[in-house]
C-alpha positions in Angstrom: 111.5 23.5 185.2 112.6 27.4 185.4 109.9 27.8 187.7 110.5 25.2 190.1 114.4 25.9 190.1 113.5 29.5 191.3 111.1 28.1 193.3 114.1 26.4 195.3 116.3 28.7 195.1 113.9 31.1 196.8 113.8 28.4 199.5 117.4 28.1 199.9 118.3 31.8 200.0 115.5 32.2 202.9 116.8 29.3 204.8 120.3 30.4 205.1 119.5 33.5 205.9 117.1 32.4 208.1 120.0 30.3 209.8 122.7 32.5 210.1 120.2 34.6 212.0 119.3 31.8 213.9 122.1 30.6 215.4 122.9 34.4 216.3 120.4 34.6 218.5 120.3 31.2 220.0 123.7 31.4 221.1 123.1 35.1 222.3 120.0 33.8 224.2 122.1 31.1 225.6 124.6 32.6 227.3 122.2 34.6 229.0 120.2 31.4 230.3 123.7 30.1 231.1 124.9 32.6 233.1 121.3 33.3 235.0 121.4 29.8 235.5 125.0 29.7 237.2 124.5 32.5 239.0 121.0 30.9 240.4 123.0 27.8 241.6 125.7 29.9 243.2 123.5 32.1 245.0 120.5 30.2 245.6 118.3 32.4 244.4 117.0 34.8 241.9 116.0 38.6 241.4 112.8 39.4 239.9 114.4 40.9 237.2 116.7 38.0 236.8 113.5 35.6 236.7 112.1 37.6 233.6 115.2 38.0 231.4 115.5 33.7 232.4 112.3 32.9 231.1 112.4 35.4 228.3 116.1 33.7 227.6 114.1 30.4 227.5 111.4 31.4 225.5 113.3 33.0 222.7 115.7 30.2 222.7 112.7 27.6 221.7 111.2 29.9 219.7 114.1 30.2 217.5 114.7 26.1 217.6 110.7 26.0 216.7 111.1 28.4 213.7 113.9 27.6 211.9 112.9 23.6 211.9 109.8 24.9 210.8 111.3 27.1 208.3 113.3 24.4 207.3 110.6 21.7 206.5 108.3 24.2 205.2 110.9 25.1 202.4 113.4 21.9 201.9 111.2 18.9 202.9 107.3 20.3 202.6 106.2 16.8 202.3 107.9 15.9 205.3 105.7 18.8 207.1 102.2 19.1 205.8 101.5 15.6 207.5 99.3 15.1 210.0 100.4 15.9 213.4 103.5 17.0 212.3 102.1 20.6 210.8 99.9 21.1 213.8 102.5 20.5 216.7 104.8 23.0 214.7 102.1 25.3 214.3 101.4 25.1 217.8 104.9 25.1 219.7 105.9 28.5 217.0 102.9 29.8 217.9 103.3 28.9 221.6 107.3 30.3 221.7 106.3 33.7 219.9 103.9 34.7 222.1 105.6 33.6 225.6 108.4 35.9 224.0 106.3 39.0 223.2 104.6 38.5 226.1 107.5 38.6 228.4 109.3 41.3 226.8 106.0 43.4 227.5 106.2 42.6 231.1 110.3 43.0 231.2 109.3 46.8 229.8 106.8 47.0 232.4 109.2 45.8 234.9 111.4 48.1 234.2 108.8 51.2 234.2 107.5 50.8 237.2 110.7 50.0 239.5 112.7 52.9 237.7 110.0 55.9 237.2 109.5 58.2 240.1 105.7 59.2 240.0 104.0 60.2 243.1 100.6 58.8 242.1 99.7 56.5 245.1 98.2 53.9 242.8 102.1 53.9 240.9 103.7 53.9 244.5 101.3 51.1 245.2 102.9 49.4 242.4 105.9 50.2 242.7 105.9 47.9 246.4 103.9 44.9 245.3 105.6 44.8 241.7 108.1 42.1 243.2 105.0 40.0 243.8 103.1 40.6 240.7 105.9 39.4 238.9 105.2 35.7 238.6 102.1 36.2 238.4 102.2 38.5 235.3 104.7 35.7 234.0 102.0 33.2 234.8 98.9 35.0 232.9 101.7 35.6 229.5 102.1 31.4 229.9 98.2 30.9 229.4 97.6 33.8 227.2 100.2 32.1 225.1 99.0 28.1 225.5 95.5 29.3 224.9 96.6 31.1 221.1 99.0 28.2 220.6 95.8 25.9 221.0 93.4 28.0 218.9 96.7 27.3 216.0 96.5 23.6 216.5 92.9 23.7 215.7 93.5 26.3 213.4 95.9 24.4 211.4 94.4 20.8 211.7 91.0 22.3 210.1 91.8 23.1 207.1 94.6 20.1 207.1 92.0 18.0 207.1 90.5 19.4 203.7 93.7 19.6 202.2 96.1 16.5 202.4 97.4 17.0 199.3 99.0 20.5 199.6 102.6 19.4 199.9 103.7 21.9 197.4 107.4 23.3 197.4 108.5 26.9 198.7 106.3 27.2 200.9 106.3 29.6 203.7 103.7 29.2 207.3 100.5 27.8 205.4 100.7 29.7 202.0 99.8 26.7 199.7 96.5 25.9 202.0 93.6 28.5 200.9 93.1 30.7 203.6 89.1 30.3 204.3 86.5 31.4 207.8 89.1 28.5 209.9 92.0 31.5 210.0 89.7 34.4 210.9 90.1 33.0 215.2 93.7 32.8 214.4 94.5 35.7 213.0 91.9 37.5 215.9 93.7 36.6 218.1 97.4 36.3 217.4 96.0 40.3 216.2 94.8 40.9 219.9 98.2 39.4 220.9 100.4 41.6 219.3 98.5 44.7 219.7 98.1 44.5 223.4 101.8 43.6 224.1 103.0 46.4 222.0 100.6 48.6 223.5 101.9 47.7 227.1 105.0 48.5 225.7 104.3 52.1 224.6 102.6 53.0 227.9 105.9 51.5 230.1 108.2 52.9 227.4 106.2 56.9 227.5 105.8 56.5 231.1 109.6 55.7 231.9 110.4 58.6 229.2 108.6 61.4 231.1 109.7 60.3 234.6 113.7 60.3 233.3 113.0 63.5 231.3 111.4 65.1 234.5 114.3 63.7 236.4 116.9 65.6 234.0 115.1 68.9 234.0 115.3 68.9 238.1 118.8 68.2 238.1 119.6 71.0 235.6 117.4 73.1 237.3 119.7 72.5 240.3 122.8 72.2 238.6 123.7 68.6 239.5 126.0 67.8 236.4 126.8 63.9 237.5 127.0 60.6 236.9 123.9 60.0 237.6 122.5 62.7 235.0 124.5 60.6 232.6 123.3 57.8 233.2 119.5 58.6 233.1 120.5 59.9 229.6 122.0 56.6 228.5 118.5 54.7 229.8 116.5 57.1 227.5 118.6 56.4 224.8 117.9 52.6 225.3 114.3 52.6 226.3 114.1 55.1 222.9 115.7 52.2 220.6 113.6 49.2 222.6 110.5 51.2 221.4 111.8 51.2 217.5 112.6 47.9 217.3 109.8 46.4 219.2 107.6 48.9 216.7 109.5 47.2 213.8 109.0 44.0 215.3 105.2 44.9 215.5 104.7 46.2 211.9 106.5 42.7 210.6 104.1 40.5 213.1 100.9 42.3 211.4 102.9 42.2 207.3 103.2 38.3 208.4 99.8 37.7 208.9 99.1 39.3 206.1 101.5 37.6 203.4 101.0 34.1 204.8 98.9 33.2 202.0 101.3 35.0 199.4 103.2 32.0 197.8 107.0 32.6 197.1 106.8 36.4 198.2 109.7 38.4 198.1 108.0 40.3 200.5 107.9 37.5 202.8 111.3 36.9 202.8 112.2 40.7 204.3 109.5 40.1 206.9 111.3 37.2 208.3 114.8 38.8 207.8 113.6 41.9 210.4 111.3 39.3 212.4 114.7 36.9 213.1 116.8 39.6 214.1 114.9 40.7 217.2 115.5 38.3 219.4 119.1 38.5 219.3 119.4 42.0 218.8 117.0 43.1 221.7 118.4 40.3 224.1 121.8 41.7 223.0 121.1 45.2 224.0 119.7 43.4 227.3 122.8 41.7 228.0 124.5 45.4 227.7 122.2 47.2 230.0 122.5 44.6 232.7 125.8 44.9 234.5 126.2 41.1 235.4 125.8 40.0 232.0 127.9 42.8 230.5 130.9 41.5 232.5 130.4 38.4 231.7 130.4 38.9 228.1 133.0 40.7 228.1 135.3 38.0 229.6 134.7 35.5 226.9 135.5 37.8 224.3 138.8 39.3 223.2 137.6 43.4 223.6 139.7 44.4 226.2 142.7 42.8 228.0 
C-alpha cells in the first residue's frame, strides 16, 4: 500500500543516514581507543586524562554499535526486535552506553576545569591536588548511575512488552508503536535527571574555565605579555565555547527524544537522531584535536601534510 511503501522508505532513509553517521564515529572513536591503548602498553601506564578520554572512547564506541543495531531492527526487521528478551537487552545496553557517555563527557569537562582554571579559593585548590584521585572514582559513580537507569529501562521496557506482544509494527522508532502509559513515567524521570545534571555539570566546568582563562587574558594585557601562551588561552576558550554548543544541542535533542518516542514515523524524529548521531564523532573529533598525542597521530595516517 502507499502507506506502507512510505512507511519503508522513511525506515530506509533513517537507517542510512543513521549509518553513514555511524561508522564516522566508530572509526573516529576507535583510533582514539587504539592509540590510548598502544601508548598504555608502551608506557605502562596511563594519565588521568588519558583514563577518561579511554573509557569515554569505549563507551561511545558501544553505544554507537548498540544504536545503530537497534536502529536497524527497529526499522528493517521490527519483528525480529519486539521479542522478548531481545527488546529489553537493547533497551538496556542503549540505555546503558548513552549514559556512561554523557556521564563521562561531564566528568572529562570537569577534568579539564579544575586542572586548567586558576582560582584561589582553598576549597578549588583543594581540588585541584586530589582531582588525580577523584578521578576513578567519579568514573566509578557515572558506571552505576548509568547501570542503575539502564536497569530501570529493562523493567521499563519488559512492562509494557508484556501487555503488548503483538506490536511488531513496521517504521518504528525506540518504542513508538507501544502506548506510552504510568510504566514510562520512572524512565523518562530519570533518564530526565540524567541529562539535566550532566549538562548542568557541564555549564558550571565550562563558565568556571571561561572566567579563569578570561581573567588570565585581561592580566596578561594588563602587563603587556603578547605570547604564545596568550594565544593559546584564546584557542581553549574558543573550544570550551563550541563544547558548550554542542553539548547544549546534544541536550535539547536528548529532551525532543523523549518526547517524540511515541510519535510514529515523525519527521521530527528523524532530525533528532541526525544531530543526536553526530556528537559523538564530532566532539571526540575535536578531542582528538585538542590533545597533542592524538593530533600527531592523526595526522600521520592521513595524507594533510608531507
Amino acid at each position: 500500500s502507499p502507506q506502507q511503501d512510505n512507511v519503508t522508505s522513511y525506515g530506509a532513509t533513517t537507517v542510512a543516514i543513521i549509518t553513514l553517521e555511524v561508522f564516522a564515529g566508530m572509526w573516529i572513536n576507535a583510533f582514539i581507543i587504539g592509540v590510548l591503548c598502544i601508548g598504555w602498553i608502551k608506557k605502562k601506564t596511563l594519565n588521568c586524562n588519558e583514563k577518561i578520554l579511554l573509557l569515554l572512547g569505549c563507551s561511545r564506541f558501544c553505544s554507537l554499535c548498540f544504536s545503530w543495531a537497534y536502529s536497524f531492527l527497529s526499522f528493517i526487521f521490527p519483528s525480529y526486535l519486539y521479542v522478548r528478551p531481545i527488546l529489553q537487552l537493547a533497551v538496556f545496553f542503549q540505555a546503558f552506553f548513552d549514559h556512561c557517555n554523557i556521564w563521562v563527557s561531564a566528568c572529562l569537562c570537569v577534568f579539564y576545569c579544575i586542572k586548567i582554571a586558576n582560582f584561589r579559593n582553598r576549597f578549588f585548590i583543594y581540588l585541584k591536588v586530589k582531582i588525580d584521585r577523584m578521578v576513578l572514582w567519579l568514573l566509578l559513580g557515572s558506571g552505576i548511575l548509568a547501570l542503575a537507569i539502564g536497569i530501570v529501562a529493562y523493567d521499563v521496557a519488559d512492562k509494557p512488552h508484556c501487555n503488548n506482544r503483538n506490536s511488531t509494527g513496521q517504521g518504528n522508532f525506540g518504542l513508538e508503536n507501544i502506548k506510552m502509559d504510568k510504566h514510562f513515567f520512572p524512565s523518562f524521570f530519570l533518564a530526565g535527571f540524567g541529562y539535566a545534571a550532566s549538562f548542568m555539570a557541564v555549564i558550571f566546568a565550562a563558565v568556571f574555565l571561561l572566567f579563569s582563562l578570561w581573567k588570565h587574558k585581561c592580566k596578561m594585557q594588563t602587563n603587556s605579555m603578547k605570547d604564545l601562551s596568550m594565544d593559546a588561552h584564546i584557542r581553549a576558550m574558543k573550544s570550551i565555547a563550541s563544547f558548550l554548543v554542542m553539548y547544549s544541542i546534544n541536550f535539547v535533542c536528548l529532551v525532543l527524544k523523549m518526547v517524540y518516542v511515541t510519535k510514529k514515523g515523525s519527521y521530527m524524529t528523524i532530525l533528532i537522531v541526525v544531530f543526536q548521531y553526530t556528537f559523538p564523532g564530532l566532539h571526540s573529533l575535536i578531542l582528538i584535536f585538542s590533545n597533542p598525542k592524538l593530533e600527531k597521530a592523526l595526522l600521520k595516517i592521513l595524507p594533510l601534510e608531507k
